[in-house]
N, C-alpha and C positions, 0 to 999 in steps of 0.2 A: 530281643530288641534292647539296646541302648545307647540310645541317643543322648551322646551328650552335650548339654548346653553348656556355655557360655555367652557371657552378657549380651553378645549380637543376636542370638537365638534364645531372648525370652521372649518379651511381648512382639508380636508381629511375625513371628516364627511359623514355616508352615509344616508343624511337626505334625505326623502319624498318632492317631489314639494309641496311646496304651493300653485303655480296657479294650478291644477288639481280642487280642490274641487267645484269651483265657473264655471269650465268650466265643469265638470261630473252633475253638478245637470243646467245647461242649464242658467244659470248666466250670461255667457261668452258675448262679444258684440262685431260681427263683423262686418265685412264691409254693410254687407246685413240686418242687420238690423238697422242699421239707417236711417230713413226716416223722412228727415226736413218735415215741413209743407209746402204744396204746391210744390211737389216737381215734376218734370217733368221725361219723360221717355225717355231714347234712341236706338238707334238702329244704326249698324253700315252694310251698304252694301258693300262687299266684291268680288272682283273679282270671276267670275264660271271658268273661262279659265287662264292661266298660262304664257300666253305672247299674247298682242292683243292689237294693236292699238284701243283707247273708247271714244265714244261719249254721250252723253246724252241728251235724244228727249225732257222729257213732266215736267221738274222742274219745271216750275210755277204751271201745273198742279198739280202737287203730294202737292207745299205748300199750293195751294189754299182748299186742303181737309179738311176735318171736322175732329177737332181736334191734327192736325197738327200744331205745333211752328215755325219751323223752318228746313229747308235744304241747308245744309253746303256741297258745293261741290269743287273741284280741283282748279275751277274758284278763289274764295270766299278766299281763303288759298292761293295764288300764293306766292313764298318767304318764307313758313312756313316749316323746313322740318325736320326730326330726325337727332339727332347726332350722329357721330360717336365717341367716347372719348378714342379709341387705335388709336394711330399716333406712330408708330416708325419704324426707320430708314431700309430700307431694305438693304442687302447683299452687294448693291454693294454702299450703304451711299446716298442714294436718295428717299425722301419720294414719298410714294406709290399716287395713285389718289383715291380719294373718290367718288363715285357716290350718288347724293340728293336721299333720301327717303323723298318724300312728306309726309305731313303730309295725304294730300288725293290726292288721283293720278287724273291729269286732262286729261293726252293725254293715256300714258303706264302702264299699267299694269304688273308686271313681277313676280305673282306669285301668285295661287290660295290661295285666301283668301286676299290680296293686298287691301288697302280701299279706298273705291270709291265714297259713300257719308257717309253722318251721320243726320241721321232722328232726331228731338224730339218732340215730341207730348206726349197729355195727358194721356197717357196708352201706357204699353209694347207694346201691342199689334196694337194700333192705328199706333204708330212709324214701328212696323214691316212690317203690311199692306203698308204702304207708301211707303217703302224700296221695298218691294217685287213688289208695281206697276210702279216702278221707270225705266222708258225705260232706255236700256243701249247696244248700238249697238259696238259688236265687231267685230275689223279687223283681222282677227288670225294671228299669227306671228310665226315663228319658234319655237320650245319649244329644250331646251336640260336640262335632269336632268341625275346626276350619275358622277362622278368624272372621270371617264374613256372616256366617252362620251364628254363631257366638254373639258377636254384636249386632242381629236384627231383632228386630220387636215380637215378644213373642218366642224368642229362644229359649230352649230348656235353660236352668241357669244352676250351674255346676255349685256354687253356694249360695244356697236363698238366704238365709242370715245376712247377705252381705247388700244384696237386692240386685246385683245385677251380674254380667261375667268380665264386671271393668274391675280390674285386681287395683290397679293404680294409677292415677295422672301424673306425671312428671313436664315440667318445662323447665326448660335453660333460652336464654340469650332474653333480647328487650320484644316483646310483642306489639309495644305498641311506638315505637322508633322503627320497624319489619314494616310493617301496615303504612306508614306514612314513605317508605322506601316506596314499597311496591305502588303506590299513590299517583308517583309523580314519574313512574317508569315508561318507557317507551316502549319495551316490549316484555312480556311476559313467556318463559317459556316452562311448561310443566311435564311429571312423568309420575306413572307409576308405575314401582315393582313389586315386584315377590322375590324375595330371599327363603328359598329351599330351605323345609327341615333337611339334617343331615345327622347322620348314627355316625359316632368315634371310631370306632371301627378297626382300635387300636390289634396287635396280632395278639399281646397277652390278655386272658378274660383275664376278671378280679375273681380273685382268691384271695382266705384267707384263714389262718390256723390260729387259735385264741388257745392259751394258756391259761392255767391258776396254780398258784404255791398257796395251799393252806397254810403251809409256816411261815409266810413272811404275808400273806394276805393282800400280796399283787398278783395284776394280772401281766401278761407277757399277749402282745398281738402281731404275728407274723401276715403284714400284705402288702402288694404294691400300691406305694403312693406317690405323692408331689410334695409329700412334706410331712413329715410323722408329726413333727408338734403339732401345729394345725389337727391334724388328724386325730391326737391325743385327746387332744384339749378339747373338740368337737363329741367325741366318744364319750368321758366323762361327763360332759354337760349333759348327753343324755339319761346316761346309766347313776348322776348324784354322785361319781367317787371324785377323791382330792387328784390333782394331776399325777402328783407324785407316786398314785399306786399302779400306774398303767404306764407299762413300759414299748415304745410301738417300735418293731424291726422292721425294716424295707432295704429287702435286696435287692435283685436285678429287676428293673420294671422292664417290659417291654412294649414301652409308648405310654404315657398319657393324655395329651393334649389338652389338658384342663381335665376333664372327664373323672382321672384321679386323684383330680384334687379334693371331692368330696365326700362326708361319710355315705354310706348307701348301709341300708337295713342289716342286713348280713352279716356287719363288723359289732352293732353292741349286742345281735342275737347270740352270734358262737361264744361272745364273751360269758354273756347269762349262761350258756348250758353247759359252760367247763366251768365254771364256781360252781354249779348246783350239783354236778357230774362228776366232780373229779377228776374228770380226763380230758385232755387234750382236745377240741374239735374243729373239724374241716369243713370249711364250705370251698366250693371248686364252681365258678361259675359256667355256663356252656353259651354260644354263640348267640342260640335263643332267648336267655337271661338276658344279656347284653343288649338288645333290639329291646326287648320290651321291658326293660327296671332302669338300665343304665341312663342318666341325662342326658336328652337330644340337644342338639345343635340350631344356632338360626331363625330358622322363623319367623319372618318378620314380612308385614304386607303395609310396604309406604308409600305416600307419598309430596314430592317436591316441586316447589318451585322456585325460581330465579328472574328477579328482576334487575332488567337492562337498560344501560342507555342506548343512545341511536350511536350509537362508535363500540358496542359490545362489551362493555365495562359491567361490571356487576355492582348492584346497587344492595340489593339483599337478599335474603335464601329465607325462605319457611320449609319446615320440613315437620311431618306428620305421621308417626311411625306407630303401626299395630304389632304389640311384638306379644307372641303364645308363649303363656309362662304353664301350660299344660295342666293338670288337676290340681297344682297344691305350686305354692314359690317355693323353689328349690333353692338350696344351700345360701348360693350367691343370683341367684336366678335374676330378682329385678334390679340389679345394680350392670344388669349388660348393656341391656338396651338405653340404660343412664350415661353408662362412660362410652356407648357408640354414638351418642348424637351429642357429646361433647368433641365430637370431630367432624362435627356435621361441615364444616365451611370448608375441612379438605386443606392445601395449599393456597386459597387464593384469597384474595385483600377483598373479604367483604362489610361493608361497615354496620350493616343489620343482617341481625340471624336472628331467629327464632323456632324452636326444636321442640314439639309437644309426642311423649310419648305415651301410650296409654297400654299396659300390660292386660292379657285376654285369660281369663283361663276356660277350657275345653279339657272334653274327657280322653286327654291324651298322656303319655310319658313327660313328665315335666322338661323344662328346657335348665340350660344355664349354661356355663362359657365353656368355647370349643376355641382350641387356636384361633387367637387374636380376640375375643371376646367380645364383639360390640366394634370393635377397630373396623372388620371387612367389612362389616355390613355398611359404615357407613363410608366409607372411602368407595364402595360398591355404589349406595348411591347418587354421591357426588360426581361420582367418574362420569356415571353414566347421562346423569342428565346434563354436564358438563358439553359432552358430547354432542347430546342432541340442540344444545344453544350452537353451537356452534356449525350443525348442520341449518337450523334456521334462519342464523342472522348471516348465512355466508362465509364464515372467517374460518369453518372448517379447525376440526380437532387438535392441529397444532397453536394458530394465530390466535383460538380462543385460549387457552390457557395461558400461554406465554402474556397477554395483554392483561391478563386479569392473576397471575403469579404475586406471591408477598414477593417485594424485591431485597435482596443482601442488607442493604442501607435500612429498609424497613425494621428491622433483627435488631435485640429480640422482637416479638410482635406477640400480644395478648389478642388471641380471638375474643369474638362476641360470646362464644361459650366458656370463656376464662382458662385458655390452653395456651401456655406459655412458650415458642415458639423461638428456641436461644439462635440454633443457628443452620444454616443451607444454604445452598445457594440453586436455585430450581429449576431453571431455565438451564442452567451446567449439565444436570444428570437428562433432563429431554434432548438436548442437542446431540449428549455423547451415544443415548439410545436411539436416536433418529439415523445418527452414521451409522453405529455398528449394525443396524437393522435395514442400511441400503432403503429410507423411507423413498426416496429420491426414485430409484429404482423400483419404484413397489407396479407401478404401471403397465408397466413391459409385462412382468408375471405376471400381473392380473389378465392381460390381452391373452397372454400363453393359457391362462386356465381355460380363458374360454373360448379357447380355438379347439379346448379337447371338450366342453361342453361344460365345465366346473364354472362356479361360482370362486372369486376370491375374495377377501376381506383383511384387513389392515387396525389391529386396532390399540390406544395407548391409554394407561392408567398411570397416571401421576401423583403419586399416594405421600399419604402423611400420617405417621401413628404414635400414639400417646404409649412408653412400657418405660420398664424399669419405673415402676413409679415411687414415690418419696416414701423410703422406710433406712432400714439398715440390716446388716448381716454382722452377726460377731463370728471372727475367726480366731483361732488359736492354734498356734503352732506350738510342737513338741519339739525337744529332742533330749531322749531315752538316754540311759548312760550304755547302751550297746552303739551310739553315734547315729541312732536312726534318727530320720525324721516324720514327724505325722502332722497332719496338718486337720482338726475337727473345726466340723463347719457345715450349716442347719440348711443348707441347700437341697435338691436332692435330684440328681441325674437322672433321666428317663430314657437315656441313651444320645444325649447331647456332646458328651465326650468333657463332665467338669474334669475331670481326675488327671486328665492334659491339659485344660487351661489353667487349673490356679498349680499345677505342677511346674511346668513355664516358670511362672512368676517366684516361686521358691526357689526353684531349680539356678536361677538366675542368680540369685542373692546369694545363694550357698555355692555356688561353682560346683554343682553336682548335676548326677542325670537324672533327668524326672523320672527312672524308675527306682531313683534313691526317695522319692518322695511317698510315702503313704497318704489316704487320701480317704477318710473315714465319713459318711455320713449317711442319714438313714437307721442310728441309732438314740433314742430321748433319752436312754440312761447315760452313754458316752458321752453324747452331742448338747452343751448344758439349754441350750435355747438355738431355735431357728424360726426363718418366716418361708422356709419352702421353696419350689417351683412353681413359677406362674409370673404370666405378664411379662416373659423374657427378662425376670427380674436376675437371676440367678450369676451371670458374672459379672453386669453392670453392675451390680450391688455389693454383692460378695468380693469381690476381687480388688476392690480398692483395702477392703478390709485383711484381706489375705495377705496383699503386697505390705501392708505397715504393720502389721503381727512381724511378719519377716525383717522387715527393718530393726523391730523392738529385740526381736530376738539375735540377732546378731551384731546389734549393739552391746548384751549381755554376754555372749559369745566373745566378744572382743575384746569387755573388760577382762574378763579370765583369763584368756590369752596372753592379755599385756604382761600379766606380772609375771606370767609364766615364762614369757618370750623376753619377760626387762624390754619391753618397747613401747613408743606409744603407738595408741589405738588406730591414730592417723597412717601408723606405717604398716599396717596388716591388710591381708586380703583373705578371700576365701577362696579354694581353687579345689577341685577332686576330695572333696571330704579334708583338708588341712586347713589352716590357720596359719599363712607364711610371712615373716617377716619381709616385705618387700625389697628385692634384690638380694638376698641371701639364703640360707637352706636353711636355715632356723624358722622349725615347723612344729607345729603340735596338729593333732588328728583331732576331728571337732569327738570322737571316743573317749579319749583320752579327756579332753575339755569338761566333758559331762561326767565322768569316772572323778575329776577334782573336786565337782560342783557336788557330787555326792547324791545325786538326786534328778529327777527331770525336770530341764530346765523349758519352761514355759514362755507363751508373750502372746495376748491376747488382746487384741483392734476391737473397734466395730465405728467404721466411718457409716457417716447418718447422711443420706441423701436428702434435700427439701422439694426437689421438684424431678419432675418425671422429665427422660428423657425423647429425643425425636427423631426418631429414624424416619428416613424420606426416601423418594427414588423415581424410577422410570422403568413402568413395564410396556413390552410393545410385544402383541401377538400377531402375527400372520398365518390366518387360514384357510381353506379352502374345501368348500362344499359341493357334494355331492346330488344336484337335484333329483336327480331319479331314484335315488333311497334315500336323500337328507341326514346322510353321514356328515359328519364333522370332523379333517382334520386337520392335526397342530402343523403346521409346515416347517414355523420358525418360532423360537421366545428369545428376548432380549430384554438383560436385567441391569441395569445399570444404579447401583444403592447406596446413598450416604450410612453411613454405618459410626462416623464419626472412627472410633482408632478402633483398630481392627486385632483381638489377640492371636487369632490363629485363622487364616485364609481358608485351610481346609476344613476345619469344624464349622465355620463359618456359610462357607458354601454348602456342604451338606444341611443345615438348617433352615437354607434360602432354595435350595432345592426340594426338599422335602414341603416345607410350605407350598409353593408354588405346584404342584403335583398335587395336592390335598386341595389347594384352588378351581386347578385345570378338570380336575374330576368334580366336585358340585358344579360347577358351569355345565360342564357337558353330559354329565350321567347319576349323579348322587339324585335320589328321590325317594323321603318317606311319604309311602301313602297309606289314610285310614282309607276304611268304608264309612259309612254313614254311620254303620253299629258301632264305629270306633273300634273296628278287629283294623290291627296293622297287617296290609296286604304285605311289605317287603321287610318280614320281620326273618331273612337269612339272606346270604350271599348267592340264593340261587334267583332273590327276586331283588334284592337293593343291588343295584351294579356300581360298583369302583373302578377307577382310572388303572390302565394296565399298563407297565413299561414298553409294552409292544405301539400303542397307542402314544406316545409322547416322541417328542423329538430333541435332537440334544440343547439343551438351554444354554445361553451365555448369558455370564453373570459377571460382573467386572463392579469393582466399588469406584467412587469418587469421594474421597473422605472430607469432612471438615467436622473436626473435633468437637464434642460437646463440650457446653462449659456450663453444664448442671451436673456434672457426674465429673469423681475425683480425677478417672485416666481419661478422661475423655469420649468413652463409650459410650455410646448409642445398642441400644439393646437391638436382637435381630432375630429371635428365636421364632417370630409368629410373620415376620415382616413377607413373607413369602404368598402368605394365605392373604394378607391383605390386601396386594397387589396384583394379584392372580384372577382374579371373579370379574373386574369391570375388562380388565384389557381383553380377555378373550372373549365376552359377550358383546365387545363394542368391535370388533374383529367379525365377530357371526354378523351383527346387524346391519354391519356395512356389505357383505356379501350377498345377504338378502335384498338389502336395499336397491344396492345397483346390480345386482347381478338377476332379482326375480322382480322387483321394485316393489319390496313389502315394506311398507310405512307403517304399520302396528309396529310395538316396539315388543321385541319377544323375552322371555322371563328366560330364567335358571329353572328348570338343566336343559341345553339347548339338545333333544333327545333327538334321534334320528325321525322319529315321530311326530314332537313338537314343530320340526326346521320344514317337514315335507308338506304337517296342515297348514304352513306361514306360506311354503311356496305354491301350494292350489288356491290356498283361499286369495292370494296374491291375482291368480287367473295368469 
């Protein structure tokens, strides 16, 4: 592959990934395949029960076994526990209590899968064996799981210390400006849902290989992440060492979705047992680990209302959201449901809001942020009870939104939750998805379903979401005196294709092909400082940073050139690797350039963003149901997305497709379910079901762009925007099918399961 750019083919360019080639022919190198010499196995034992006072009988036994290194238990680790790194102020300006997650539980238990020792010996298998004959006497304890449960009188209560299973109160917007809204309203219209837990469910488990050098008295940690600094820095804080002795590698991930953005137990255990071990040790997660250790998704049991006048204006929103922060707050766990109900008003011009969250904990798998973090769930919804004002007051799912839209002239626009809203235009992207979606036409098909006996349904999500939020990214660019180029930079790819986007923008600057570009990150010793993946930060951020590194550097490039070339600066360009005197054949080779400089010459950015960017859009689903088994399927999607400047169309659409797929599946079939004992019934892929490509239909995706002017190129982040538009349009698509097609008036939850649609259409009668 080499494709060469030129300045028409940098930004907006619809170039091919360059990483595919090296990962399609099996190139690729990830976590699981690197194996130091001598390198040790582990194994992690896991709570069977869900709340139980524990003991443990035969430890010396199980170490004294053949082949066994070591076992690490509650005892051993006292003091050592995971962080919580969301700390903010609740409602009534008094921080909340934090309850210790040990690293390894020595007395309680509070949650199947909970870790209880950690085996190493010289084979998976030896490790497993040890694990599996490890006595482990438990007290059983009360169990409560389900947000309803949790919060009745009389609940078992997951920490008595604290008195109740309310982890935190949160509000945002004016309460008592909301109260005097809804006061004088003419109509009130309300709703409540359920937003589905949901398992990551990424294809790579976590792994991870932990090093030590006695001689230099660091450690080395090989796993996939979203950000090894973060990851660093998180690690140490556990384990007490300086940043600087902990060096974290991240090779090929495959997938995070937030999910690896956090530390999980297993990263400062291998570390402990290769310092105390001397060698090398492996943890290799399995499917089942993932289902029951890894952070779930979602969660959340709201509810909304909207007050109207008599012409269907919105006057104000309350909104009251129960979100399951599971047995212990995770990493970033109570700051989801914070930045989701700071979106609570959605697109539309309302003058009181009011947003009360209350965080639950149950004896489950803790929760914290999954693609779009807080974003879906509230644009989810918004949408949806959007929807239903608009089936009561008459004006129907188009005329309501459009009447009550921020309009252009409004821009920028501060919501009542302090969301700074620079620019859109909203009503643009619903019209453009109304045509391409034949809404007009929607009738006819509908009649056609049901001359064959089907149900159809029609449904639109008009989303708005908070990413790329206010930080900075340092980038620095090299070039070597062999004339290469590198470009380090603390982002970290999870298969989004950076190594093609900020290659574009170099590539451009330099009149070179982006596979003259090197593209380093995922190393804390190389990489001096980064803030990671997460929140579609990663080329909103980074790339304004990368683009003026580039500028710096080839400004220095130029002076070298000049004296070299007797010209001025103003008369050079950069073209195929040279430095040409414009209109003439007098060239130097940017090799040569850096062979004069004596050295590699550098140029290091870090443009600082202040406010978070806003990607907006128009989803429109058409389905059509099956009553006699209450299948569900996708017939049509129609994506129409402000994106603001667009670097590369094709990377772009596969991340707006990939969302949206990860959408279309928790609406229609994603379901974690406890029992009552708090055992996870769909703890593998034979019992949690995911969305199939057979199952999906071809999507249209087309942007309408209007540039941001909170971000240096004008970019609008996009990486999650998929997932956040995807949940209300096809649920408000099912409920219109029900509605008129079986006349079911309950309003039906997530996952609309073949199951769930058929008790909606009997109990309908």
């Amino acid at each position: 592959m080499n494709q060469l750019v030129t300045p028409k083919f940098g930004v907006g360019a619809p170039l091919r990934r360059k990483e595919d080639e090296p990962l399609l022919t099996g190139h690729g190198i990830y976590t699981g395949d690197y194996s130091p010499e001598g390198c040790l196995h582990s194994y992690v034992l896991r709570s069977s029960m869900a709340h139980a006072r524990i003991s443990l009988g035969n430890v010396d036994e199980i170490r004294a076994m053949d082949g066994v290194r070591m076992v690490l238990t509650g005892a051993e680790l006292a003091g050592k526990s995971m962080p919580c790194l969301a700390r903010l102020k609740q409602i009534d300006g008094t921080d909340y209590p934090v309850p210790e997650q040990p690293v390894l539980c020595s007395d309680t238990v509070r949650y199947v899968g909970d870790a209880i020792a950690f085996i190493v010996a010289d084979s998976l298998d030896a490790a497993r064996q040890a694990g599996e004959q490890l006595e482990v006497d438990y007290e059983p304890l009360d169990v409560v799981v389900g947000i309803e449960k949790a919060l009745a009188p009389g609940a078992p209560v997951v920490w008595p210390e604290f008195g109740s299973n309310v982890a935190f109160t949160f509000g945002q917007g004016d309460e008592v400006r909301t109260e005097e809204a809804f006061a004088g309203a003419d109509r009130i219209v309300s709703i409540d849902l359920v937003n589905n837990r949901i398992v990551a469910n990424y294809m790579e488990l976590r792994g991870c290989v932990a090093e030590f050098s006695s001689e230099s008295g660091r450690f080395k940690l090989t796993l996939g992440t979203q950000g090894g600094h973060g990851m660093r820095n998180t690690i140490c804080r556990i384990l007490g060492l300086p940043e600087e002795d902990l060096q974290v590698i991240t090779p090929e991930v495959g997938g995070g979705f937030g999910t690896k953005g956090f530390c999980f137990r297993e990263y400062p255990l291998t570390l402990i047992a290769a310092r105390e071990l001397g060698r090398p040790v492996r943890w290799a997660g399995e499917r089942m680990d993932h289902f029951v250790t890894d952070a779930h998704g979602r969660d959340n049991l709201s509810h909304a209302e909207l007050a109207l006048d008599d012409e269907g204006r919105i006057l104000g929103l309350k909104v009251d959201v129960k979100a399951a922060m599971g047995a212990y707050l995770h990493q970033y766990g109570p700051f989801i449901p914070h930045v989701g109900t700071s979106m609570s008003s959605g697109l539309y011009d309302i003058p009181a809001v009011f947003a009360k969250v209350e965080g639950v904990y149950m004896h489950t798998v803790p929760t914290d942020a999954f693609r779009g973090a807080g974003r879906p769930e509230a644009a989810y919804l918004i949408e949806r009870l959007i929807d239903k004002a608009g089936e009561e007051t008459g004006l129907g799912p188009v005329e309501i939104r459009k009447r009550n839209f921020i309009r252009p002239e409004q821009l920028p626009y501060t919501t009542q939750t302090g969301r700074m809203y620079d620019t859109g235009e909203f009503t643009g992207h619903l019209d453009k998805a109304l045509e391409v979606a034949d809404w007009a036409g929607f009738k006819t098909r509908q009649a056609a379903s049901a001359a064959r006996g089907k149900y159809r349904g029609i449904g639109i999500c008009s989303y708005v979401e908070a990413c790329a939020f206010p930080g900075s990214e340092e980038a620095t660019l090299e070039l070597d005196t062999e004339g290469s180029l590198t470009l380090l930079i603390g982002t970290q790819t999870n298969g989004q294709g950076h190594a093609t986007a900020y290659s574009q923008v170099v590539a451009e600057q330099f009149g070179v092909t982006i596979d003259d570009v090197e593209v380093i990150q995922g190393d804390t010793d190389r990489v001096r400082k980064g803030g990671g993946t997460g929140g579609s930060r990663s080329i909103p951020i980074g790339l304004p940073s990368v683009r003026d590194a580039g500028v710096a550097l080839v400004k220095k490039i130029k002076e070298l050139a000049a004296d070299q070339l007797e010209a001025g600066i103003e008369d050079l360009e950069l073209e195929s690797g040279v430095v040409r005197v414009v209109g003439t054949d007098q060239q130097v080779t940017l090799a040569e350039i850096a062979a004069m400089a004596g050295e590699t010459l550098k140029a290091s950015e870090e443009v600082r963003q202040s406010e978070a960017t806003y990607p907006n859009g128009t989803h429109i689903c058409e389905v059509e149901v099956d009553p006699e088994t209450g299948d569900v399927t996708v017939e049509n999607y129609v994506i129409v997305d402000d994106f603001g400047v667009t670097v590369n169309p094709i990377l772009l659409a596969g991340q707006v497709y990939g969302g949206t797929v990860s959408a279309i599946s928790q609406a229609l079939c994603e379901h974690t379910v406890y029992d009552d004992d708090g055992q996870l019934l769909t703890a593998s892929l034979l019992d949690y079901q995911m969305i199939r490509a057979a199952d999906l239909p071809d999507i249209h995706f087309e942007t309408r762009n209007i540039p941001s002017t909170t971000n240096a190129m004008g970019i609008k982040g996009a990486g999650e925007a998929g997932s956040i538009g995807g949940c209300a349009a096809v649920m408000n698509a099912v409920q219109m099918a029900l509605k008129e097609g079986a006349g079911v008036s309950e309003v039906i939850d997530m996952p609309a399961t073949p199951l769930r649609v058929w008790d909606a259409i009997r109990a309908a009668g």
